[in-house]
C-alpha positions in Angstrom: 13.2 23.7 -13.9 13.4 19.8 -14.1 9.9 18.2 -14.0 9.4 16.7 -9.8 7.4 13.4 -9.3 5.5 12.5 -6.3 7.4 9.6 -4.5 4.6 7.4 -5.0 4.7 7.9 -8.5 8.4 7.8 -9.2 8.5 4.3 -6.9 5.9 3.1 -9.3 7.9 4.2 -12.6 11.3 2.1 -11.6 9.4 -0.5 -9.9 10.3 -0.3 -6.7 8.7 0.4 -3.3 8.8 4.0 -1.2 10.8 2.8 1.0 13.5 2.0 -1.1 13.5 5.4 -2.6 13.6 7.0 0.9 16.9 4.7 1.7 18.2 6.0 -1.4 17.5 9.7 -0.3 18.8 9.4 3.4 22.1 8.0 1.8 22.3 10.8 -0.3 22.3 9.1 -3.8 18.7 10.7 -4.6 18.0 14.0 -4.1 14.4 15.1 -3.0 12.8 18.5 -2.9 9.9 19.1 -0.9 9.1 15.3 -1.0 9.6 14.7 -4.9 12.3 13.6 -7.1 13.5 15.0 -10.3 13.3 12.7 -13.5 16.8 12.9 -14.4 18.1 12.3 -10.8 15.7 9.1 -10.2 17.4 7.5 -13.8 20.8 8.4 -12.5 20.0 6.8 -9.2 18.2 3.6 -11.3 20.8 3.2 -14.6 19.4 -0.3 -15.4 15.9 0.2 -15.2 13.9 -0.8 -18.5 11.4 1.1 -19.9 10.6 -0.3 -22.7 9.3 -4.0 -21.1 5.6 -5.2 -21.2 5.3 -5.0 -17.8 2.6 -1.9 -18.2 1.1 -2.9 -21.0 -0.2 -6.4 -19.2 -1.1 -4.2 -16.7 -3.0 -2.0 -18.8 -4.6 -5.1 -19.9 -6.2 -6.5 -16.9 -7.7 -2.7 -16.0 -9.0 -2.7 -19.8 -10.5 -6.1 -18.8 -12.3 -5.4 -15.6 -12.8 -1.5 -16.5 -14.9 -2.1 -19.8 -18.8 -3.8 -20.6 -17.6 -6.4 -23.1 -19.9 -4.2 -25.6 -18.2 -1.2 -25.3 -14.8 -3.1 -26.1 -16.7 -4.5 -29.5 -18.5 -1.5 -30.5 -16.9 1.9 -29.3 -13.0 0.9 -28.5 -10.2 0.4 -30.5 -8.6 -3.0 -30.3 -5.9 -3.5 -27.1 -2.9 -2.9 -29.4 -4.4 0.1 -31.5 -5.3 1.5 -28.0 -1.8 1.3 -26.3 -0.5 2.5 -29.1 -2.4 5.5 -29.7 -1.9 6.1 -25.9 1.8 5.8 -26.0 1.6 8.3 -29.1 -0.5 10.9 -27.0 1.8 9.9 -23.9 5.2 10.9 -26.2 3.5 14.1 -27.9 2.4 15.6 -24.2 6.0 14.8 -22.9 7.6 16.6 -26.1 5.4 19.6 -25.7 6.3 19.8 -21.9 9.9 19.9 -22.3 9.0 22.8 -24.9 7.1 24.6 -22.1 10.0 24.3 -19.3 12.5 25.2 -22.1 10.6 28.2 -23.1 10.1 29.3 -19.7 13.5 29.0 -18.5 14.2 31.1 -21.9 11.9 34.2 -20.0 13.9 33.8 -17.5 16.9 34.4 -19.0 15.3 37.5 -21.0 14.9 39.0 -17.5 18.7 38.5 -16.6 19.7 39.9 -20.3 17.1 43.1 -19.8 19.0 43.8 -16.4 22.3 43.3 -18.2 21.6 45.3 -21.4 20.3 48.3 -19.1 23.2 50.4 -19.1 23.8 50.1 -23.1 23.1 53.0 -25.6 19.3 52.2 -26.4 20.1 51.1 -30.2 22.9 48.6 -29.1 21.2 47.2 -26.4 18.2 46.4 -28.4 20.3 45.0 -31.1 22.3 42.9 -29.1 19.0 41.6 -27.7 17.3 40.9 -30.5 20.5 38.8 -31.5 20.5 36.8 -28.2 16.6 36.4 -28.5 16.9 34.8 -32.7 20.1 32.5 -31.6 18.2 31.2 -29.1 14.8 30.7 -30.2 16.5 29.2 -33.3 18.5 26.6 -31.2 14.9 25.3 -30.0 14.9 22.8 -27.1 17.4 20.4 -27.0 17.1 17.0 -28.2 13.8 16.1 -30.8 12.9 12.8 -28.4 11.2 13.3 -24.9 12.8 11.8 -21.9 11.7 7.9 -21.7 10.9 8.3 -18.3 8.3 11.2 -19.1 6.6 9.5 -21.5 6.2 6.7 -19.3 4.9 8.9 -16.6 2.3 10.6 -19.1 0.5 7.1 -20.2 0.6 5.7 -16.1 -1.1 9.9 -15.7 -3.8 8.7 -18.5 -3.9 5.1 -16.9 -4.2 5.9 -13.4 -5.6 8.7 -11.1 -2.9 9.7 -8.2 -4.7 11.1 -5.1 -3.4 12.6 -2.0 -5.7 12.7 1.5 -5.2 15.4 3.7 -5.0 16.1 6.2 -2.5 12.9 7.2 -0.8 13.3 3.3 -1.1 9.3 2.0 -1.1 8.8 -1.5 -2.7 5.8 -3.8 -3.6 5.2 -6.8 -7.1 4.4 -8.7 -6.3 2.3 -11.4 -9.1 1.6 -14.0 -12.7 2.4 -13.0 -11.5 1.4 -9.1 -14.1 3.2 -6.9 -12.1 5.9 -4.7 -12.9 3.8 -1.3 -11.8 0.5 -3.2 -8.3 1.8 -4.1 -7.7 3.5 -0.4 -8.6 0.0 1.1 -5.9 -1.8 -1.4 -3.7 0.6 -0.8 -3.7 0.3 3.1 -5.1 3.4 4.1 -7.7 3.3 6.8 -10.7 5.5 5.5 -13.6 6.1 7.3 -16.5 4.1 5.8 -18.9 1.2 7.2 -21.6 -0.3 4.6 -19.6 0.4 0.9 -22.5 0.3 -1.5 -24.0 4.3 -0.4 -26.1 3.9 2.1 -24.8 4.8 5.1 -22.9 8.1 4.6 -20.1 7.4 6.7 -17.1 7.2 3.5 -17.5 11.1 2.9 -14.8 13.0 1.8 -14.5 16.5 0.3 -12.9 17.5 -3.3 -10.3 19.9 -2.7 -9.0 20.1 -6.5 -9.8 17.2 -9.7 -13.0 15.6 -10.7 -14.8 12.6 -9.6 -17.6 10.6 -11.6 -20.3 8.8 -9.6 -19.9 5.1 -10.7 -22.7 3.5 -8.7 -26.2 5.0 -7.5 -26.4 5.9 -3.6 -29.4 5.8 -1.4 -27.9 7.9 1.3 -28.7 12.1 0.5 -26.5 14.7 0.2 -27.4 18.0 2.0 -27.1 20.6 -0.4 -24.7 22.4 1.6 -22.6 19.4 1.4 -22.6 19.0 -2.2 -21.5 22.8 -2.6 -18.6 22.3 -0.6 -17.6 19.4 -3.3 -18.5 16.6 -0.4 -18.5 12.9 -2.3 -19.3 9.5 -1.3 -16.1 7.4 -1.6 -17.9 4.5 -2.2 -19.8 5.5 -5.2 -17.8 7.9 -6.9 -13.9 7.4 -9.2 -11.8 9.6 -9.8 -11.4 11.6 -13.6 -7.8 13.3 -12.8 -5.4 13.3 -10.2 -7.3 14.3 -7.1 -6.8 16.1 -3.9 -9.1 15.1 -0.8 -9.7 15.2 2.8 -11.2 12.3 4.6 -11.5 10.8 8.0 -8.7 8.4 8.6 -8.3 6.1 11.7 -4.8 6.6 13.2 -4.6 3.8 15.5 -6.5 1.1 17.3 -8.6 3.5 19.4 -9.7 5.1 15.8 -11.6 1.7 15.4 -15.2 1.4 16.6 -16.6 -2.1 18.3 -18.3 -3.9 16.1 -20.4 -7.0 16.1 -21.2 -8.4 12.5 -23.1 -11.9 11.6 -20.6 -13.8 9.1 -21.3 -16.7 7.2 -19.0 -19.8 7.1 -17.0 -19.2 3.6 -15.0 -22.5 3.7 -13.4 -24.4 6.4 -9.5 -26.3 4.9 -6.8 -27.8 6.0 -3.4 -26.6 5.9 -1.9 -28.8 8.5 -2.8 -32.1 10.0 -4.0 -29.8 13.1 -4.5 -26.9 11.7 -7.7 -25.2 9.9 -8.0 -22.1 7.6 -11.5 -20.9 8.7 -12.7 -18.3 5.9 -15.6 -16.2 7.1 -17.4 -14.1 4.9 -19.7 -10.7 6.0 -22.6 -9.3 4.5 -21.6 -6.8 1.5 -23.6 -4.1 3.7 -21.6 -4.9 6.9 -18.0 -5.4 6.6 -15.1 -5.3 9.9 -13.4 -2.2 9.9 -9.8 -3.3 11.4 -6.2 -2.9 11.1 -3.9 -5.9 10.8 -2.1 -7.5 14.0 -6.1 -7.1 15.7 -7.8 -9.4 17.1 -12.1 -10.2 17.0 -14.4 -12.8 19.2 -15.9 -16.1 17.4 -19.1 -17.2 19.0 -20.0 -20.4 16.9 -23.4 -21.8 16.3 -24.0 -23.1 20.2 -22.0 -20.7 21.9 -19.1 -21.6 21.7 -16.7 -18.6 21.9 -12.7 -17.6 21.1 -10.8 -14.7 20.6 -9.1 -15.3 17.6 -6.3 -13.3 15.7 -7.3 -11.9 11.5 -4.9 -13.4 9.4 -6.2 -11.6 6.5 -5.7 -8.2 5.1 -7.7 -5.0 6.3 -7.8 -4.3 2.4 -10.6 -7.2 1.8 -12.8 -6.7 4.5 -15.3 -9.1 3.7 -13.2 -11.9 3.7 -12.1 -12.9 7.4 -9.1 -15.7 7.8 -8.3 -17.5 11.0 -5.9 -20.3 11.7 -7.3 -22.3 13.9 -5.4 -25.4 15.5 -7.2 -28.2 17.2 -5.8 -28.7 21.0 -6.8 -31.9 23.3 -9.9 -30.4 25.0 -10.1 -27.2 23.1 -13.9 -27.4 22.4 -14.4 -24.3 20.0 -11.4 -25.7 17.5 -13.0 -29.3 17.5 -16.4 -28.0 16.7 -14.2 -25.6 13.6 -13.0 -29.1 12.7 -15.3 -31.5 12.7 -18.9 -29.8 13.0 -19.2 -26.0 11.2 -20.3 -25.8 8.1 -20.8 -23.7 5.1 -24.8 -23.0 5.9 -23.7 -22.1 9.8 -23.4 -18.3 10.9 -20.4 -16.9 13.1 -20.7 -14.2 15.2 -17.6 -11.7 14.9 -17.3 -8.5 17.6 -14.6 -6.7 17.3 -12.0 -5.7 16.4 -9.5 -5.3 19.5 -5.9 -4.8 20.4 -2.5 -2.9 20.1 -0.9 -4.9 18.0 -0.9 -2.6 15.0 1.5 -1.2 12.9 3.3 2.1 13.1 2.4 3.7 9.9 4.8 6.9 11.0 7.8 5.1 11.0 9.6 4.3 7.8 12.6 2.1 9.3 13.2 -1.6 8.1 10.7 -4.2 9.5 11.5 -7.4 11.1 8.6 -9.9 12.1 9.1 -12.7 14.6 6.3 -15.2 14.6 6.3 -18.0 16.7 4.1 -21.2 16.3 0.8 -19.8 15.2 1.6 -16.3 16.1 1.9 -16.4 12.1 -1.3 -15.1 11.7 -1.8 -11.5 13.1 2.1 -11.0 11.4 0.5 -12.6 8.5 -1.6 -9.3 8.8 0.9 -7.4 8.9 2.7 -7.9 6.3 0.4 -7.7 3.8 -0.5 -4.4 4.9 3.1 -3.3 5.1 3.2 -4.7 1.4 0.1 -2.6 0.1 1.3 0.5 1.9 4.6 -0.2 0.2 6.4 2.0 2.4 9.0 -0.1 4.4 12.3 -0.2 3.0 12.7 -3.8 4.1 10.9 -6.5 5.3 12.4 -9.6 7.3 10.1 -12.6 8.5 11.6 -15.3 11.1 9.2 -18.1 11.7 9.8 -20.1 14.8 8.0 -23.4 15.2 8.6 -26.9 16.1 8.2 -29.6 13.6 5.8 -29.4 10.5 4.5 -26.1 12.2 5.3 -23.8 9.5 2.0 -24.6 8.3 2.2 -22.0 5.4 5.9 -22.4 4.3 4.9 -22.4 0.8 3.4 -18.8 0.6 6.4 -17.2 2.6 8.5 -18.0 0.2 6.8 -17.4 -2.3 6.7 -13.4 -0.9 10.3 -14.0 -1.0 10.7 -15.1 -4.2 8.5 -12.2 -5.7 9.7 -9.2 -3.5 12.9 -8.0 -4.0 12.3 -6.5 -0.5 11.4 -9.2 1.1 13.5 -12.1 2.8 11.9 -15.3 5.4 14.0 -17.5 7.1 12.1 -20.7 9.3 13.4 -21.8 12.5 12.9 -24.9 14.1 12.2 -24.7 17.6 13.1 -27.6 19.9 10.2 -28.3 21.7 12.3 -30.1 24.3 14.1 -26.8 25.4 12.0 -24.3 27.7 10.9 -21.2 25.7 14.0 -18.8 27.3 16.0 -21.0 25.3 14.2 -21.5 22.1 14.0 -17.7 21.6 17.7 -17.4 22.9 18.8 -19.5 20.0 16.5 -18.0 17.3 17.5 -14.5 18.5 21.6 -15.4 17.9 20.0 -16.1 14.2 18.7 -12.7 14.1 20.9 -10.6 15.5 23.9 -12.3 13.3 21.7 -11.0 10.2 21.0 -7.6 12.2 23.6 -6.5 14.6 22.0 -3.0 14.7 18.1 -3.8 16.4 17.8 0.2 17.2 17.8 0.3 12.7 14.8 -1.5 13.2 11.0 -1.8 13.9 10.5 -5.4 15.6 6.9 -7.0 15.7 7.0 -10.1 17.8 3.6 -12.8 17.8 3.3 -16.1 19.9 2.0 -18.0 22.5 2.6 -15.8 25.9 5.8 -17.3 27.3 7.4 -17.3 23.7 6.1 -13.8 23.3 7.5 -12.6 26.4 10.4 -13.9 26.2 10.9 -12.8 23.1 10.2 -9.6 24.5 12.8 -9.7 27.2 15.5 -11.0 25.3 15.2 -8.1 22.7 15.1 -5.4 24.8 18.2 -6.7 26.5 20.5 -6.4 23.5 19.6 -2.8 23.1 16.6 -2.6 21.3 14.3 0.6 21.8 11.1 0.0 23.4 9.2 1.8 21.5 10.4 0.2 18.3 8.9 -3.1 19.8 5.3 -4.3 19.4 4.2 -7.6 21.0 1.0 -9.5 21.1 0.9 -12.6 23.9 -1.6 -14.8 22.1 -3.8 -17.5 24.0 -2.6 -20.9 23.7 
């Protein structure tokens, strides 16, 4: 029986996403059983892959780095090199001893078939004609002295990294180094249950169903005792040993997500446009915004001053909130973000709300349409389509007039480090009335994708650019319910 990897797992081997493993099986040039691949059939489907490239080692690295006091490095470990090597060693030995066990088990399988066979025969022939199948074929060993490659690389990541699934939804991630279990969800776009992250509140429980955790942090918040027999961890405070099995609390969708209202502190206020600011609040360690990309929070400023503003940051640092604000003539709130908050003032932030969310079921291609600053809740979501890692493509059209591609510079460079990814700017003439802006940045887009109903479309902007953006798409055929738009205030 060949040896099946998790999806996750065999997308992280060949280095490339889920997504494009899932295109591969729907075309039929992978085949999957049961949601896993085989070894020898993900190499077919991947000839040019190269295993022998640094790529894991420098990876290996920067966990060492982070993972180890710099006195156990000194005293207690190996050197970097010695390590890796001695790892790779291990990794090769287990792989070689595997294909023995598969070998040898396939080989009682067989007896079974030859028992069956022989079971007519004169006793005395039968048992000698057994006994010459069983020699010739325990003599003939498993084939081939050297492990698959593939195998061995799959042993070190399985030494490197933990692999746990969450039931009951099924989402995998990994926990690379000494990552705390919560830590590695969050990076890897889940949406766990939790609120304070340092063990004090209780509310990032989840419950071992098979594998072994070690605590990694002390926790104020108590156990009951019935809790701890039934294998019930704190996500926050606890890594895992082996691969792991759980079940959690997940939020599903935006009505999962609790109202909250947090006291932030002014991080940094920059420029990244003559009228446009890249306000960077940060929350207390204890209190962090729950939220899923595309939502949107309230800003009440010192003085009152209030907005409802779109995160343009990742759910997977939720300390760190990013807005683009633009300054307006006689838009008080952005004035006061550009000319009068600073890094000692407080922001309140209540939220999160909205619908604008993306659908974690579906595993069809993405397309993003962002007009003006309607970049920043697809900003959002696209970074949490990248750590989910799950979307077999992902397509960004940016509409905007002038200089208003304010963060040109980091879209292509997505582009230019995702094989997956591809951006294409639009300039909007700001002349034309917005039916006919989206009407010419739509013949762009559905030259590139003459099949919409392939797709998932998310579609961000000012209201009338938003809606008819909206309009326009559904009128050449898309599926509404492959459509997600968010009319943002101007």
């Amino acid at each position: 029986m060949p040896q099946l990897l998790t999806l996750l797992r065999a997308a992280r081997l060949v280095g490339v996403s889920r997504g494009a493993l899932q295109s591969k099986i729907r075309s039929g040039e992978l085949v999957a059983f049961e949601g896993m691949v085989s070894a020898e059939d993900l190499l077919r489907a991947y000839p040019e892959i190269k295993l022998e490239d640094n790529a894991a080692l420098e990876r290996i690295e920067r966990i060492k780095d982070t993972a180890f006091a710099q006195r156990m490095r000194e005293r207690l470990l190996p050197s970097s090199e010695v390590l890796v090597a001695r790892l790779t060693e291990m990794s090769r030995e287990r792989a070689q001893v595997q294909a023995q066990l598969e070998y040898y088990r396939a080989l009682v399988a067989q007896l079974q078939v030859k028992l069956r066979e022989f079971g007519d025969a004169p006793p005395q022939a039968a048992a000698a004609r057994l006994l010459a199948w069983l020699t010739h074929s325990l003599e003939a060993g498993p084939q081939g002295d050297e492990p698959q490659p593939l195998l061995v690389q799959d042993n070190f990541l399985r030494i490197m990294t933990a692999h746990v699934r969450v039931k009951p939804s099924g989402r995998e991630f990994f926990v690379d180094g000494n990552d705390g279990l919560l830590e590695a969800a969050l990076r890897a776009g889940l949406s766990l249950d939790y609120g304070c992250s340092i063990g004090s509140c209780g509310k990032c429980k989840a419950r071992i169903l098979s594998g072994a955790v070690q605590k990694t942090r002390h926790s104020d918040y108590a156990l009951t005792a019935a809790e701890k027999n039934a294998g019930v961890v704190l996500m926050c405070c606890n890594t895992a040993v082996v691969d792991l099995v759980i079940e959690a609390r997940e939020a599903h969708g935006a009505a999962d997500m609790p109202l909250q209202k947090i006291e932030a502190r002014v991080r940094s206020v920059n420029p990244i446009a003559d009228d446009m600011r890249l306000l960077h609040l940060q929350t207390p360690r204890t209190n962090r915004l729950r939220f899923l990309a595309g939502q949107s929070v309230s800003l009440e400023l010192p003085g009152g001053l209030t907005a409802s503003c779109a995160v343009a940051s990742c759910p997977c640092d939720d300390r760190n909130l990013q807005f683009h604000i633009r300054r307006r003539a006689g838009n008080a709130f952005a004035e006061r973000v550009f000319d009068g908050l600073k890094g000692v003032d407080t922001v309140r932030v209540e939220g999160p709300r909205g619908e604008f969310v993306l659908n974690e079921e579906s595993h069809r291609p993405l397309i993003f349409i962002a007009c003006e600053t309607g970049f920043a809740p697809i900003k959002s979501l696209i970074e949490h389509a990248m750590a989910l890692d799950a979307a077999e493509t992902l397509h960004l059209y940016w509409i905007a007039s002038g200089k208003g591609h304010y963060l040109d510079n980091l879209c292509r460079s997505w582009s230019d480090a995702l094989d997956n990814f591809r951006y294409a700017p639009l300039t909007a003439d700001g002349a034309l009335p917005d039916e006919a802006v989206m009407q010419s940045a739509l013949q762009q887009v559905l030259q590139a994708h003459p099949r919409l109903g392939d797709y998932d479309i998310y579609v961000a902007g000012p209201g009338p650019l938003a809606i008819a953006a909206e309009f326009l798409l559904l009128e050449h055929g898309l599926p509404r319910a492959q459509l997600t738009v968010s009319a943002l205030e101007v």
